[in-house]
N, C-alpha and C positions, 0 to 999 in steps of 0.2 A: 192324256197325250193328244188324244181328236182334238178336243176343244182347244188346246194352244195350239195347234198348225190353223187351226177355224181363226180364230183373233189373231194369229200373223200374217194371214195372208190379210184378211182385213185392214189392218195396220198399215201394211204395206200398200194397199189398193187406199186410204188414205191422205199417205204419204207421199206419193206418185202422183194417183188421179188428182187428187183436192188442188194441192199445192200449186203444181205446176200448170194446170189448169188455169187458174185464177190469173199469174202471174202473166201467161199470154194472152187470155182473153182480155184482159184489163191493157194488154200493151203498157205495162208499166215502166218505164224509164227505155221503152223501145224507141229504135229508129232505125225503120228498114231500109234496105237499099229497093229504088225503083223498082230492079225486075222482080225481088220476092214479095214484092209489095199484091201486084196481082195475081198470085198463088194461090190457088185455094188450099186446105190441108184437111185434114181427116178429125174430126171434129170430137170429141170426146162426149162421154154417153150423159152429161151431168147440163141440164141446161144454170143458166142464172139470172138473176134478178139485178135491174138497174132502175133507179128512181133520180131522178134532176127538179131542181126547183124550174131551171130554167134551161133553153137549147138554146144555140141562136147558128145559124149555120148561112152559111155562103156556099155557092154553086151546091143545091141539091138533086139527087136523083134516086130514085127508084126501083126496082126491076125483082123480078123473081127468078126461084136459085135452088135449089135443093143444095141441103147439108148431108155429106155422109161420115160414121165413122170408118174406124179402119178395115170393117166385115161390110161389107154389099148387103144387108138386109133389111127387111121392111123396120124393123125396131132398130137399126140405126141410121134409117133414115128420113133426112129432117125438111119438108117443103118451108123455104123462107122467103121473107120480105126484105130484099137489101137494100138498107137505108144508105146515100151515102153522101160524102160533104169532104169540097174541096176546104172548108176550113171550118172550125165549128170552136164555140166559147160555152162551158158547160158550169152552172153553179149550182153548189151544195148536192152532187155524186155520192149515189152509193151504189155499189153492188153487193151482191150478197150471193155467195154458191153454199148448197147444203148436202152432206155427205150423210147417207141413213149409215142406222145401224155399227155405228162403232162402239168395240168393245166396250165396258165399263160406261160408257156415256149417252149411247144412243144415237139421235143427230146432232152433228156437228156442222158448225157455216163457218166461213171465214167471211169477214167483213169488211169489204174498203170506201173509205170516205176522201173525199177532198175537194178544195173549191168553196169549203165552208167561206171562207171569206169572199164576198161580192166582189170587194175589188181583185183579187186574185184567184179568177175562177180559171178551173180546168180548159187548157189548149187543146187542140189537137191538127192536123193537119190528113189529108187525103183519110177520112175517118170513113170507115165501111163499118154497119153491124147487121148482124146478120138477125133477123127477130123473127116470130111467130104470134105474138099479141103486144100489143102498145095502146096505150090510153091518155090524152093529153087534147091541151087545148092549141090548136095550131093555126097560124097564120102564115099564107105563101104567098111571094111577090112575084110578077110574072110568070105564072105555072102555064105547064105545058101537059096534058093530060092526055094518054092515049099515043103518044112516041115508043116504037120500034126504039128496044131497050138496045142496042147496037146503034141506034142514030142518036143519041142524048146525045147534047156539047155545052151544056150549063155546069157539067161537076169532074169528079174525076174517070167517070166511064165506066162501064160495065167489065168483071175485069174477065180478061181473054184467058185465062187459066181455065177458068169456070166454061164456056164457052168452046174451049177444044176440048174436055172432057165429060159434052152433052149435059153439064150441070145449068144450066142459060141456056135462053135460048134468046139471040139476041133480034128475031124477030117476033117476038113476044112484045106484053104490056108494059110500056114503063111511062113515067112523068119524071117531072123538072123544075127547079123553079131556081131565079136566083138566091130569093135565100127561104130560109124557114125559121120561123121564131116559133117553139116548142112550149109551153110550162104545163106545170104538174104531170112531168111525163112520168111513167110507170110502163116498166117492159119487163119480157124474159126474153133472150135470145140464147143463141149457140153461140156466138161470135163475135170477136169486135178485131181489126186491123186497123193499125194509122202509121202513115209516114212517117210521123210524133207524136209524143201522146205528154203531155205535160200536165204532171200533176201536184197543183201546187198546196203543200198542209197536207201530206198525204198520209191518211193514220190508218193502219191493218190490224185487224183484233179476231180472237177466234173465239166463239161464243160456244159453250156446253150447250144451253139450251134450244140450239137449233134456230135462233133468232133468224129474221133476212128484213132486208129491206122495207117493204112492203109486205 
């Protein structure tokens, strides 16, 4: 009788966490209204994996942030790098979040791809991700290095959510630049928000063996 309330709650933690995790951080068929748009939210404990052939982004900016979850403590809380872009063209997308430990299977990922096709690669608009390691080959046009993260006016702004709740600090470090062309990127983050997140070929798969991206 232990053991099944052990693998239901599991199950459950899952079914809950995995799921619906995925589904917001990926902003899948989202489109926020302005003012939730700079909200920050309470982060869940599962980071994920994102890989792109290619980025190409319009008005960029950057600034640092702390992630938390729903408990105030040192293990759920997450020092980031917030990437952001008033508009951004993403090809061949993937992420990948991985669940330890489920019953009968061990880890589990759920897998989302899309943008495979060049000419139909992934949209997005007022695109925020919140990361912690990224790897890529980049080129920026008119960058601004060393901008008072509250004075950027190249992208969509630091967002004031974060900012009234000592998460930014917007006279801290940030840059700029008009755009940024990205490839062979490779990241984990906590986070991603967009105005719109258009994803076009969008295929979801959940893999037994614990597969991810990269």
């Amino acid at each position: 009788m232990e053991s099944q309330v052990r693998g239901g709650t599991r199950w459950k933690r899952f079914a809950v966490v995995m799921v619906p995790s995925v589904a917001a951080t990926a902003c899948i068929g989202v489109a926020l209204a302005q003012g939730a748009l700079a909200a920050s939210f309470s982060v869940s404990g599962q980071q994920f994996k994102v890989s792109a052939d290619s980025l190409e982004g319009d008005g960029f900016e950057q600034y640092g942030a702390v992630d938390m979850g729903s408990s105030a403590t040192k293990a759920n809380t997450h020092p980031v790098a917030v990437s952001a872009f008033n508009s951004a063209t993403i090809t061949n997308l993937c992420q990948s979040v991985v669940t330890p430990n489920v019953p009968f299977f061990g880890n589990v990922s759920l897998i989302l791809h899309a943008g495979t096709d060049t000419k139909k690669p992934v949209e997005a608009t007022k695109l925020y991700i919140d990361l912690d390691d990224l790897t890529a080959d980049a080129t920026f046009t008119n960058i601004n290095i060393g901008v008072a993260a509250g004075s950027m006016s190249k992208g969509p702004g630091i967002k004031q959510d974060e900012v009234n709740k000592g998460l930014a600090n917007p006279n801290g470090f940030g840059q700029e630049a008009d755009h940024a062309s990205l490839t062979g990127v490779k990241q984990t983050a906590w986070a991603t928000t967009a105005g719109t997140f258009k994803l076009s070929g969008l295929h979801m798969s959940v893999s037994t063996s614990g597969a991810e991206c990269y």
